[in-house]
C-alpha positions as CSV (number, residue, x, y, z in Angstrom):
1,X,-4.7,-50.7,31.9
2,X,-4.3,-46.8,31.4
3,X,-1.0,-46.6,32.7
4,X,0.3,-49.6,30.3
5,X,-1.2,-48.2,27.7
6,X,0.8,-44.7,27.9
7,X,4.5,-46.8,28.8
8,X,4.0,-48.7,25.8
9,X,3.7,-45.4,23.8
10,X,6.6,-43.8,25.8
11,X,8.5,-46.4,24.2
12,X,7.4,-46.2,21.0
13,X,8.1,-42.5,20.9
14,X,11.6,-43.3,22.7
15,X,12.9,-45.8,19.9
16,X,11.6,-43.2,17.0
17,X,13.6,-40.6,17.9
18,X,15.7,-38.4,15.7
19,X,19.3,-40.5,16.1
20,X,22.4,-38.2,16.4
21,X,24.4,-38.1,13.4
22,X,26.5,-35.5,13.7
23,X,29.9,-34.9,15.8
24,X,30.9,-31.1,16.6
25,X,33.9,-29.3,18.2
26,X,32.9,-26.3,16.9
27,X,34.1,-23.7,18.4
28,X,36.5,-25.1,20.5
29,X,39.9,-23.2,19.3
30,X,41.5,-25.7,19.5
31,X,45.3,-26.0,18.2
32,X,45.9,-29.3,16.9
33,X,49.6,-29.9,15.5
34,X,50.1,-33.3,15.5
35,X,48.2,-36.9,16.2
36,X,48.8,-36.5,19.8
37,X,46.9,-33.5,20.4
38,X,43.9,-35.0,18.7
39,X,44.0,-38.9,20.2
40,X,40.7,-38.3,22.1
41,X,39.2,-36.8,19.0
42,X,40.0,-39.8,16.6
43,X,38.5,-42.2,19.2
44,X,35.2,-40.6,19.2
45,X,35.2,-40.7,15.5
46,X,36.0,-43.9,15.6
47,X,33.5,-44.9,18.5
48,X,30.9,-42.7,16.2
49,X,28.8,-45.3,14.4
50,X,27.0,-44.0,11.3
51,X,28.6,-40.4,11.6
52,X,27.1,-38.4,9.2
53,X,28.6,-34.9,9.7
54,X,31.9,-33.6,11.2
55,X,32.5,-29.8,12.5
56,X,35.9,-28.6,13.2
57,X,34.9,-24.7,12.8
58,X,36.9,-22.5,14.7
59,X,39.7,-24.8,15.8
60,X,43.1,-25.0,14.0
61,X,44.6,-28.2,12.3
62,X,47.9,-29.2,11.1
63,X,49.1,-31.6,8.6
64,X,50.1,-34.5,11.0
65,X,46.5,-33.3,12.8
66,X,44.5,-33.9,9.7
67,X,46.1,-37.1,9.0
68,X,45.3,-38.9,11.9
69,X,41.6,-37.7,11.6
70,X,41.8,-38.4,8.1
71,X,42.1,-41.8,9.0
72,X,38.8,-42.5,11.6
73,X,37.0,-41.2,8.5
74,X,38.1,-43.8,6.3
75,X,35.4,-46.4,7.7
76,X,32.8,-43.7,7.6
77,X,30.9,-44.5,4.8
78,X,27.5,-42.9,5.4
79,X,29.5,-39.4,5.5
80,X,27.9,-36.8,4.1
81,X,29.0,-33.4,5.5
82,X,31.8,-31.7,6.4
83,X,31.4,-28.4,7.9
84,X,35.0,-27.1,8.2
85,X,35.5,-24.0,7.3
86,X,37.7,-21.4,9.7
87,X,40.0,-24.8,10.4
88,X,43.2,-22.9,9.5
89,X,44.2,-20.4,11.3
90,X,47.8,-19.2,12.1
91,X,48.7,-22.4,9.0
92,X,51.2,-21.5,6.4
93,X,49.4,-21.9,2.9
94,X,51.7,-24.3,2.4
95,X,50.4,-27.0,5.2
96,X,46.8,-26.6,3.8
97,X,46.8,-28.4,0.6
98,X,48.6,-31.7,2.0
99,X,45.9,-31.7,5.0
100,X,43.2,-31.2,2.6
101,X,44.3,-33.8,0.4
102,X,44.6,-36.5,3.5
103,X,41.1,-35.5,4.7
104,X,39.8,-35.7,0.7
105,X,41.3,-39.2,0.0
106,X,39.8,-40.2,3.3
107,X,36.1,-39.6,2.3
108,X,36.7,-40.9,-0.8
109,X,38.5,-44.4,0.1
110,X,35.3,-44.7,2.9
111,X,33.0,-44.5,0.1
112,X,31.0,-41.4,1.3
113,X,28.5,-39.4,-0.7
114,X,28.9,-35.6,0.1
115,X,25.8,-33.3,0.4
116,X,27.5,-30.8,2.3
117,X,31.2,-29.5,1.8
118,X,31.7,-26.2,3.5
119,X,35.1,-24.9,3.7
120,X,34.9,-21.1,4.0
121,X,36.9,-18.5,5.4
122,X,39.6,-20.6,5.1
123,X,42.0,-18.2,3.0
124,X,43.7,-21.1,1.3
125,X,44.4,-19.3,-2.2
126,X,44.7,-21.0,-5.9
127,X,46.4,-23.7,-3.5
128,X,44.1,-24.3,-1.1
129,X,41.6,-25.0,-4.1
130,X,43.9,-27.5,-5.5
131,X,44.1,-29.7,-2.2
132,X,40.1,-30.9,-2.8
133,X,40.3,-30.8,-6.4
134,X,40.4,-34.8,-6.4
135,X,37.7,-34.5,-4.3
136,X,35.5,-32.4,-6.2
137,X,36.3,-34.8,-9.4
138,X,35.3,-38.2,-7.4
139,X,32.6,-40.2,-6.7
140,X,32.1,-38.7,-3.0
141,X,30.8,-35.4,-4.6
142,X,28.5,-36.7,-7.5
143,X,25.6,-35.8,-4.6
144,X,27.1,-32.9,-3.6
145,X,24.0,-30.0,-3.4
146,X,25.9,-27.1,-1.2
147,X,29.5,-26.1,-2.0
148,X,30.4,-22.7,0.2
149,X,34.4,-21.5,-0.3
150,X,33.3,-17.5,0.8
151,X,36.2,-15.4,1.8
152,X,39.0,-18.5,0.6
153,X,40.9,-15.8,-1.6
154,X,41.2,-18.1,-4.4
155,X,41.4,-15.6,-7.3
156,X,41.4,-16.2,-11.0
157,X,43.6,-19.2,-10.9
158,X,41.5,-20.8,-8.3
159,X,38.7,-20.1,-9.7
160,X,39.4,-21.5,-13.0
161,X,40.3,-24.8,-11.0
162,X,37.2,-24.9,-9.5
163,X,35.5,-24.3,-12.5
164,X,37.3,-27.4,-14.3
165,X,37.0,-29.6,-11.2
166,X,32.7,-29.3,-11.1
167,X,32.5,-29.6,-14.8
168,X,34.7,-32.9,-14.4
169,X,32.7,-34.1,-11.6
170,X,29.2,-33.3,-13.9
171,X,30.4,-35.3,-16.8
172,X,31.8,-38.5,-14.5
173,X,28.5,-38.6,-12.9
174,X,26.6,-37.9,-15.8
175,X,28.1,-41.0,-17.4
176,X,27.2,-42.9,-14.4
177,X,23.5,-42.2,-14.7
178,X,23.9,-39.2,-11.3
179,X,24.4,-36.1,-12.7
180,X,25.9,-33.5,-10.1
181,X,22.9,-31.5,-9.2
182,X,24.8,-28.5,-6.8
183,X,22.0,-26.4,-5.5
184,X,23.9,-24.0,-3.3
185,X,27.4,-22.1,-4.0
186,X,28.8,-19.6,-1.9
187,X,32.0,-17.9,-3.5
188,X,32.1,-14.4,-1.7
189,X,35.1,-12.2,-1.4
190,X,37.2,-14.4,-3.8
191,X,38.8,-11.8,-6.1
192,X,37.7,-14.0,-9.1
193,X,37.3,-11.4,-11.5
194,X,36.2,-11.5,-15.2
195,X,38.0,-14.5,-15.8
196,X,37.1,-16.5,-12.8
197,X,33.8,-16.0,-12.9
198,X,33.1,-16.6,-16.4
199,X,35.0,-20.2,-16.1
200,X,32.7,-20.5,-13.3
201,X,29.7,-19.3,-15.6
202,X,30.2,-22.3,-18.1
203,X,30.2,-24.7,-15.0
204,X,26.9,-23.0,-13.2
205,X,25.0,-23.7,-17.3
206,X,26.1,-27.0,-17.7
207,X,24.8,-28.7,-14.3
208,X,22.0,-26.2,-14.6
209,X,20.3,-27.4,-11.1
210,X,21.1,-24.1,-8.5
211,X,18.8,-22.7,-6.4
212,X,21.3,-20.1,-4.3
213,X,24.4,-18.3,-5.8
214,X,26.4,-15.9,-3.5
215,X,29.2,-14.3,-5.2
216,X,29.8,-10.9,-3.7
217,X,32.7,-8.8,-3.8
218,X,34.3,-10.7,-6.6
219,X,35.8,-7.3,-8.8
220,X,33.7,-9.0,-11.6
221,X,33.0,-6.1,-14.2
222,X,30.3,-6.4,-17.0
223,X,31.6,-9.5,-19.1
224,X,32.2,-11.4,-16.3
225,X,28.2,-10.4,-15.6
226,X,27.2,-10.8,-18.8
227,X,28.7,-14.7,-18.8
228,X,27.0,-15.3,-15.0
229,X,23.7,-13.7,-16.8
230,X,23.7,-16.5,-19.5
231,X,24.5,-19.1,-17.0
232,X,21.7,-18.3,-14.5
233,X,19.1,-18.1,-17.7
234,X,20.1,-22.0,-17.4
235,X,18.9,-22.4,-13.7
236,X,15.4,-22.0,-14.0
237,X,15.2,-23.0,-10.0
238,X,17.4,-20.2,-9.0
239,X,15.9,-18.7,-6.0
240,X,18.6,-16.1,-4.7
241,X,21.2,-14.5,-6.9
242,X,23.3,-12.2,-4.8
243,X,26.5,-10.5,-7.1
244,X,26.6,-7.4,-4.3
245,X,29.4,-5.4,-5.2
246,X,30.5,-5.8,-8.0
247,X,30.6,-3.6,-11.2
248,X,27.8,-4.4,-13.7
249,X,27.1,-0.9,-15.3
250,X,24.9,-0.5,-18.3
251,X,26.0,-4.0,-20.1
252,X,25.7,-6.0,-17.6
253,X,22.4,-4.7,-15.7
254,X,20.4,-5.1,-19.4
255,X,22.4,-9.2,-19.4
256,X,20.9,-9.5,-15.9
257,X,17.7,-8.0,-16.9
258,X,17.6,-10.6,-19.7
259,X,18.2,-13.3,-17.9
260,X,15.7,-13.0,-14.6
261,X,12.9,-13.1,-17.3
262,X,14.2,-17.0,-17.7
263,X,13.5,-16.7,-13.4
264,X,10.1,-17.4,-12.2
265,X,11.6,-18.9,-9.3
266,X,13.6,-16.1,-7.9
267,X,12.8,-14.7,-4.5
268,X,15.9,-12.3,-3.2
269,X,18.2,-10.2,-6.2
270,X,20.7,-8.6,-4.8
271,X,22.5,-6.2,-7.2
272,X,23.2,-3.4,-4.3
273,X,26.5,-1.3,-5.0
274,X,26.8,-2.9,-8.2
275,X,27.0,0.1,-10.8
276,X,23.7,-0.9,-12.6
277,X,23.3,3.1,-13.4
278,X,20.1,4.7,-14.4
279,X,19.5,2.7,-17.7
280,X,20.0,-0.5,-15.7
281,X,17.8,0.0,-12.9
282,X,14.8,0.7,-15.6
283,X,15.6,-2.1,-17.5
284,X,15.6,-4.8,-14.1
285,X,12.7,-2.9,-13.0
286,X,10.8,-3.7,-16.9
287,X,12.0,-7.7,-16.0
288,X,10.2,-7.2,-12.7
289,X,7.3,-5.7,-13.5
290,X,6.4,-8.3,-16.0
291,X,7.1,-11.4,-14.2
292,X,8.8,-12.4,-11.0
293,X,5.3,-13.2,-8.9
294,X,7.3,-14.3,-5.9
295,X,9.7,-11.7,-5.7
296,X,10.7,-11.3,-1.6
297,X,13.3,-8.5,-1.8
298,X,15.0,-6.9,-4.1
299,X,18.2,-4.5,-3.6
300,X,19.8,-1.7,-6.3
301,X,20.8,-0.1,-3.3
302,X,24.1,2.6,-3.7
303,X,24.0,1.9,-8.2
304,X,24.0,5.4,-8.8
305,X,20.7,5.2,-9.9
306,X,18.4,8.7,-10.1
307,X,15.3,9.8,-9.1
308,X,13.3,8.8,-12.3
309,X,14.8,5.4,-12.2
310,X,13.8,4.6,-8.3
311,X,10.3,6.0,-9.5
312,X,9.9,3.4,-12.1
313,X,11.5,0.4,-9.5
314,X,9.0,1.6,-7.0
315,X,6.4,1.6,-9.4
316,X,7.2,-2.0,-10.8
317,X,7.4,-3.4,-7.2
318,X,4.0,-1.9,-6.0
319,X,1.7,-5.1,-6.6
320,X,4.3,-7.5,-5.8
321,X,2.2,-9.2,-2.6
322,X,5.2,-11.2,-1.6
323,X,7.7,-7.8,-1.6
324,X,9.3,-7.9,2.0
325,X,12.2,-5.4,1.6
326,X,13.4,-2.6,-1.7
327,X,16.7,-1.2,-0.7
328,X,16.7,1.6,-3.2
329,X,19.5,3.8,-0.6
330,X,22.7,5.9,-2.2
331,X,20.5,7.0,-5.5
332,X,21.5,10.0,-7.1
333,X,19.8,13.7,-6.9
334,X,20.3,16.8,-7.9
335,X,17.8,18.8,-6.2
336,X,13.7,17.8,-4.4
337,X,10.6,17.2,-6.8
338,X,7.6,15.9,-6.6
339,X,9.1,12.6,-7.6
340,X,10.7,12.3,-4.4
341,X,6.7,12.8,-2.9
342,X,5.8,9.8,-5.5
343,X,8.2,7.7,-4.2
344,X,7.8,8.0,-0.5
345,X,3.8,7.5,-1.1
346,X,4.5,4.3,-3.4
347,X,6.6,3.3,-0.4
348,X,3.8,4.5,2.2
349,X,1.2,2.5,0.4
350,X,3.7,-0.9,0.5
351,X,4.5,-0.6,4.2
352,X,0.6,0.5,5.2
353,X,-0.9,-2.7,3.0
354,X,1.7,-4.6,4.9
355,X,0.4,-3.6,7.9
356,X,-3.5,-3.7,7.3
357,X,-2.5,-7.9,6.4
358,X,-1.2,-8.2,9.8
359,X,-3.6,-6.6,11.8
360,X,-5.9,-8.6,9.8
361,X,-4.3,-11.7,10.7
362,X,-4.2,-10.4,14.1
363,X,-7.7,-9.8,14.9
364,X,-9.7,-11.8,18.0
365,X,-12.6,-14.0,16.6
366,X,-16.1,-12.1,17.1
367,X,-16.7,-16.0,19.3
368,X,-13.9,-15.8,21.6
369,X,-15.2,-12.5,22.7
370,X,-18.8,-13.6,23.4
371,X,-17.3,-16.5,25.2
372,X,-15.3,-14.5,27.4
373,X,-18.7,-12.7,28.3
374,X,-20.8,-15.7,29.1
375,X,-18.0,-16.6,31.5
376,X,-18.4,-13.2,33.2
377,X,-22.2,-13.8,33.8
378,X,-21.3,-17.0,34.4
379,X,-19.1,-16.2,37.6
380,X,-21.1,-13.4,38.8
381,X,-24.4,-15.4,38.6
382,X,-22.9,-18.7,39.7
383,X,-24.5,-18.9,43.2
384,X,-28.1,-19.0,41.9
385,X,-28.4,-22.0,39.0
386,X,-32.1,-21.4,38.4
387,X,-31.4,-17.5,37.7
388,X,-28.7,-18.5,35.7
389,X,-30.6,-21.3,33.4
390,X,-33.3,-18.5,33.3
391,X,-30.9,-15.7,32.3
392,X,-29.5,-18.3,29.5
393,X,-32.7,-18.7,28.1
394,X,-33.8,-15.1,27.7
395,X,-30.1,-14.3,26.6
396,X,-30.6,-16.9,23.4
397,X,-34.2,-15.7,22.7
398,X,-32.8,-12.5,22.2
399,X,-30.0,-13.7,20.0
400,X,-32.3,-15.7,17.5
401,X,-34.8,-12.4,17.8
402,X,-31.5,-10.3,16.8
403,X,-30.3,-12.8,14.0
404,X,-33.7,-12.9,12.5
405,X,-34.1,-8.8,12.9
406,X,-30.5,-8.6,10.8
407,X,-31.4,-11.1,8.2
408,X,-34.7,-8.9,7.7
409,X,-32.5,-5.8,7.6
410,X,-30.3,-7.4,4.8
411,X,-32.5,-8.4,2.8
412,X,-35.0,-5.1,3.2
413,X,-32.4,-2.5,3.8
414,X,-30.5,-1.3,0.4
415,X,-26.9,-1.3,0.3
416,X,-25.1,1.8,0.7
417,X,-23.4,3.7,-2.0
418,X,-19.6,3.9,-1.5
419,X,-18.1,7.0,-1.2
420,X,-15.5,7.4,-4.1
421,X,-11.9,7.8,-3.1
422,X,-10.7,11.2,-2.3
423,X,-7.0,11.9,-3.1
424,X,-7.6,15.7,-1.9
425,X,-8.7,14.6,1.8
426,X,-5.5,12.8,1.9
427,X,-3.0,15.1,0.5
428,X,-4.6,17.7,2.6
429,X,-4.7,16.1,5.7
430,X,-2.4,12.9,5.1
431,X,-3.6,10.1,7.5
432,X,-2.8,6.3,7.0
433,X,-6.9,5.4,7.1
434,X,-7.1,7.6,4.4
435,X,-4.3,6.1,2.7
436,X,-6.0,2.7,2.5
437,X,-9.7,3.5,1.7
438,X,-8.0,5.0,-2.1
439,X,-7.8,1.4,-2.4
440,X,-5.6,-0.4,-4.7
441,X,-5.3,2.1,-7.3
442,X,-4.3,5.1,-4.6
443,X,-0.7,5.4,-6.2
444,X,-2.3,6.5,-10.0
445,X,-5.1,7.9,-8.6
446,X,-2.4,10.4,-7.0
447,X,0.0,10.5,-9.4
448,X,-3.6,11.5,-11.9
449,X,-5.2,13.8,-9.6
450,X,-2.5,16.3,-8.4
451,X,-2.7,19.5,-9.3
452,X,1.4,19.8,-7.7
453,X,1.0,23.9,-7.9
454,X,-2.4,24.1,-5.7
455,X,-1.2,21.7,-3.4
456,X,1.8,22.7,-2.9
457,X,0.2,26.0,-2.1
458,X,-2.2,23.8,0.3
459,X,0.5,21.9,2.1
460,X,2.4,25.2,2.6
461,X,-0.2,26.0,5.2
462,X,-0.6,22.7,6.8
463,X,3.4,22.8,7.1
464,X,3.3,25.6,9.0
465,X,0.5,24.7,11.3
466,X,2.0,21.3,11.9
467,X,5.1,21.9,12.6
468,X,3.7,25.1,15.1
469,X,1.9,22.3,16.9
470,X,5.4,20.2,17.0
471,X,7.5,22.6,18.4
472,X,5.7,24.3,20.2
473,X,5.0,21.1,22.7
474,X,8.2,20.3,22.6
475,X,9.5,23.7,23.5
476,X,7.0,24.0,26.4
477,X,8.3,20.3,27.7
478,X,11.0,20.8,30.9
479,X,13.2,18.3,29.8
480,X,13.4,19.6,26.0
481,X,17.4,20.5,25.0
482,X,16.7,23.3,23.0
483,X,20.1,24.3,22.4
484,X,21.2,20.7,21.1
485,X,18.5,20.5,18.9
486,X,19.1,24.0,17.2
487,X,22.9,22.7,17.4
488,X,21.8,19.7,15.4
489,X,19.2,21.8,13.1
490,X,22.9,24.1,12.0
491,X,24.6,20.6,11.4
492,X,21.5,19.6,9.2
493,X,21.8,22.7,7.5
494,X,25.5,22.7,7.2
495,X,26.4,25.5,9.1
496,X,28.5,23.6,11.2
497,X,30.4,20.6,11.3
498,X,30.4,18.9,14.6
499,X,27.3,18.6,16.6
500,X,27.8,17.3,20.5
501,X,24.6,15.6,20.6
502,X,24.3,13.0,17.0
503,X,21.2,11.0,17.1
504,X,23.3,8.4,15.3
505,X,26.2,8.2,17.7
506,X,26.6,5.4,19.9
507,X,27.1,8.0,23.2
508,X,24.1,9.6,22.2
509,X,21.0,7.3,21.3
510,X,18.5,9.5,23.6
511,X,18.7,12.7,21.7
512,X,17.2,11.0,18.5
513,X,14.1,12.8,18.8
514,X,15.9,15.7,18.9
515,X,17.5,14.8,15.4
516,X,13.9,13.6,14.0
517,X,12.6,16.8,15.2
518,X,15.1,19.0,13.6
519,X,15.1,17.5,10.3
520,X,11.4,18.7,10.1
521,X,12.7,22.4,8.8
522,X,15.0,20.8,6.2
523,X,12.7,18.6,4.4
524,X,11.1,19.4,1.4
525,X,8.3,21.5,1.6
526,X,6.0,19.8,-0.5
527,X,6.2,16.7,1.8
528,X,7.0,18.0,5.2
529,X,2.7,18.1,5.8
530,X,2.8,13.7,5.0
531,X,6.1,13.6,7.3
532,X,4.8,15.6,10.7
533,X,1.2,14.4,10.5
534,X,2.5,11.1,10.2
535,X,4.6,11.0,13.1
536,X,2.4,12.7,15.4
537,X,-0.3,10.0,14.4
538,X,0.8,7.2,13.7
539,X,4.5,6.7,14.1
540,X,5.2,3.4,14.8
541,X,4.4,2.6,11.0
542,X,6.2,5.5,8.9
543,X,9.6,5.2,11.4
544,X,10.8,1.4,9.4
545,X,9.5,3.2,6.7
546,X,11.9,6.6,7.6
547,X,14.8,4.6,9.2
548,X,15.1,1.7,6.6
549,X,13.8,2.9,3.1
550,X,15.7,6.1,3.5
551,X,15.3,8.0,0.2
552,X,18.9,10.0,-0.2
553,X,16.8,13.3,-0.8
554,X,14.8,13.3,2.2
555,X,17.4,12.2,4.1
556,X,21.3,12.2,3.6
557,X,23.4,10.0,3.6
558,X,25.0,8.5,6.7
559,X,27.4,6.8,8.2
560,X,27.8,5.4,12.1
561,X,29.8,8.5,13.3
562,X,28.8,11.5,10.9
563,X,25.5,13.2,9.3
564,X,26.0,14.9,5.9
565,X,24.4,18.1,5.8
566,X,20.8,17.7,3.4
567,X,20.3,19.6,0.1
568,X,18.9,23.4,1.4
569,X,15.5,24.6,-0.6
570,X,13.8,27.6,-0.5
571,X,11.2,25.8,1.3
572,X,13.7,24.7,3.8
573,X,14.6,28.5,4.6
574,X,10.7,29.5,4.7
575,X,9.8,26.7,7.3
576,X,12.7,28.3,9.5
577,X,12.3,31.7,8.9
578,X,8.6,30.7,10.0
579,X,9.2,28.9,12.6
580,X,11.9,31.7,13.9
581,X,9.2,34.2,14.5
582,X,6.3,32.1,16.8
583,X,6.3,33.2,20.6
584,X,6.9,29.9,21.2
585,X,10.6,30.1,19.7
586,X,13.8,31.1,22.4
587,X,14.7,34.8,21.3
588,X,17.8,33.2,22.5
589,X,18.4,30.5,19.6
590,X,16.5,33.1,16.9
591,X,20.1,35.1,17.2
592,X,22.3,32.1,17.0
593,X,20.5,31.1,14.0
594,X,20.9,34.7,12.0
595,X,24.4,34.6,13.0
596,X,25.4,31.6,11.5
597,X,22.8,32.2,7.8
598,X,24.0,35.7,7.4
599,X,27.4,34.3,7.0
């Protein structure tokens, strides 16, 4: 009875399972010239009942090709995507339109209704846009929701078709009761400039429906911007807007900074490399401060943006609880200030609350625990039941004697005063724990309570005792390089301009530590205290916060083969000459390092 029971729901389960819909040759590179070399192919399109999608990424077709496939697809009528981009490789730009065309008539004469029509890195030019423009104007894209033409090189012209094409296809299917609602377009690396994006712009406001827009590295200045701002204000769903690398400056960060008000919606802006300048960055971070709630990541990353303006983005982003990643890299400086300090904590405080909610999440149930140690009496008891059931009953006698004792002592015993946050433990002895018990104001409550001069004078000390500690262990280690890490220190310090042992080259990944450990005598003073404390203590929490947030001031910029030498302070010079004079210190390396600072 039993075993009938579970075939007939083996069945069941067999006949509602998800039926393939889609046919691939991703991948493949194949070279298909003519309707020979893709016979096989058409048959299984043709033998495909109810195909739904089609990949041909990564193979490359011809004209004659793309005809005979053309024509298996022109029974398909429950078509909906076509994932085809990379399909001409090695083509003249000439064969691309009049294969696109044969594929587009083909979809259109089957009746299909697009969802899906991704033809990027394709590199098809003004041309290659014309071959689907009859597409893009039928019936077959009125559903259309994701249009991706990234790295097509379709320039103004192109652009401009494009443009006219969706506008055409929004007002046929508007008159047919099905306006085109596009959700996601993907137009990177298209050199589409002022005029090609603000063509695009009137588009993107009149269907008024998009959820994703990716146009990077377009060479769109600030009217281009400024149109794409108006048109986004339109798209109150818009949940990414990435325009990386392009050239907003002043004008077209305030547009931008405009038109995200109009964005409750948005999760991900990314505006890195984009010019937005000082008075740009301030006026986003105003937008953000007042409104985005579900804000994931935002990026202003290389904008030439200073200190005072990544101060008020870090401030605006501090009670965003759905923040995930701030690229704020590349900003400007002149020299280190106690903004830099302000930062790093606003920072510190994101990545430690962060943390806290996970371990939170993370922690065992107080019941699996007791479980685990009734199964231990359990198994070392098991051989004598009556001493068990006798050992069960005196263990829950106790337990309601307990739970009665702690209900007494909650309602008799008064609760304890709370000690009020102190900012001066912390800056004095910087620790994570402390971090968190400041609680949710900790960043004014800092930014209120420093006196800078006192404890500057304060960290000074702990600086030097610190980094004694540091060095010192790492000195008296056997397998500690001294000489590459003072090698690494002069590079830091630009003394010298090629250091053997890089932290950040690919032949030399072990000798990070030695890198980390030399940049403790060239950071600022006032924050080197926070920095060594914090990775001596707890290190696997301020590295992604060392490694990823990388403010330019506390450390420079880099690249994948080089390390610029970091801005030198006085501090800098008092940490070394410091350090230069402990026993602990090779009398050796003390006169390679006066060599190279009296020049």
């Amino acid at each position: 009875m039993a075993t009938d029971i579970v075939a007939q729901l083996a069945n069941s389960l067999a006949k509602t399972g998800v039926e393939e819909v889609e046919l691939s040759y991703k991948g493949q590179g194949k070279k298909l010239d003519d309707a020979q070399s893709v016979e096989e192919m058409v048959k299984e399109i043709q033998d495909f009942e109810d195909l739904q999608a089609l990949r041909l990424e990564g193979n490359t077709v011809g004209v004659e090709a793309a005809k005979a496939i053309a024509k298996a697809l022109e029974t398909k009528s429950k078509f909906k995507r076509c994932y085809w981009s990379d399909m001409f490789t090695g083509r003249l730009r000439s064969e691309i339109p009049p294969a696109l065309n044969s594929l587009g008539d083909a979809l259109m004469l089957a009746g299909a209704k697009l969802t899906v029509l991704d033809l990027s890195d394709n590199a098809f030019g003004p041309d290659g846009v014309k071959g689907i423009e009859r597409l893009l104007k039928s019936t077959a894209c009125y559903t259309l929701q994701e249009l991706r033409l990234n790295n097509c090189g379709m320039g103004i012209g192109g652009g401009k078709i494009l443009a006219a094409s969706l506008i055409q296809c929004h007002k046929n299917s508007s008159a047919e009761g099905t306006p085109l609602g596009l959700k996601v377009f993907v137009a990177g690396r298209n050199r589409l400039e002022n005029d090609g994006a603000t063509a695009l712009a009137q588009a993107f406001q009149l269907m008024g429906s998009l959820e994703e827009v990716h146009m990077p590295q377009n060479g769109i200045n600030h009217p281009g911007v400024t149109a794409l701002a108006k048109a986004m204000q339109h798209n109150a769903g818009l949940r990414i807007l990435n325009l990386n690398d392009n050239t907003f400056t002043e004008k077209g960060a305030f547009a931008m900074a405009q038109a995200l008000k109009h964005l409750r919606s948005i999760q991900v802006i990314n505006f890195g490399d984009c010019l937005v300048r000082p008075a740009g960055a301030i006026a986003i971070a105003g937008t953000v401060s007042e409104g985005l709630p579900i804000l994931k990541e935002l990026n202003l990353s290389f904008g030439e943006i200073t200190e005072e303006a990544a101060l008020t983005v870090a401030q605006a982003v501090k009670d965003k609880d759905q923040l995930e990643k701030l690229d704020l890299n590349g900003k400007k400086t002149n020299k280190p200030t106690e903004i830099t300090l302000h930062i790093n904590i606003l920072f510190f405080v994101f990545l430690t609350k962060k943390s806290a909610l996970n371990d939170d999440e993370g922690e065992p149930e107080d019941d699996e625990d007791d479980d685990d140690d009734d199964d231990h009496d359990d198994d070392e008891e098991e051989d004598d039941e009556d001493v068990d059931v006798d050992e069960e009953e005196i263990e829950e006698e106790e337990e309601e004697e307990e739970e009665e004792e702690s209900n007494g002592n909650k309602l008799s015993t008064p609760v304890a005063a709370s000690r009020p946050p102190d900012v001066s433990s912390f800056l004095s002895f910087p620790s994570p724990d402390k971090l968190l018990k400041l609680g949710a104001m900790r960043a004014m409550l800092i930014e209120q309570q420093v006196n800078w001069l006192e404890h500057m004078l304060v960290m000074h000390s702990n600086t030097f005792f610190l980094t004694d500690a540091l060095l010192k262990k790492a000195f008296s280690t056997p397998s500690f390089q001294g000489c590459n890490f003072v090698s690494t220190l002069l590079v830091l310090l630009g003394l010298i301009k090629v250091c053997l042992f890089c932290a950040y080259s690919a032949q030399a990944q072990k000798c990070e530590f030695l890198y980390r450990l030399s940049r403790c005598l060239v950071f600022p003073l006032h924050f080197s205290s926070l920095l060594i404390s914090l990775w001596s203590s707890h290190d696997t929490l301020f590295c992604p916060l060392v490694l990823t947030l990388r403010p330019s001031v506390l450390l420079a910029a880099q690249s994948e083969d080089k390390v610029k030498p970091v801005l030198v302070v006085r501090g800098h010079l008092n940490a070394l000459e410091h350090v230069a004079s402990q026993d602990y210190f090779p009398k050796e390396y003390v006169d390679v390092l006066a060599v190279f600072l009296s020049r």
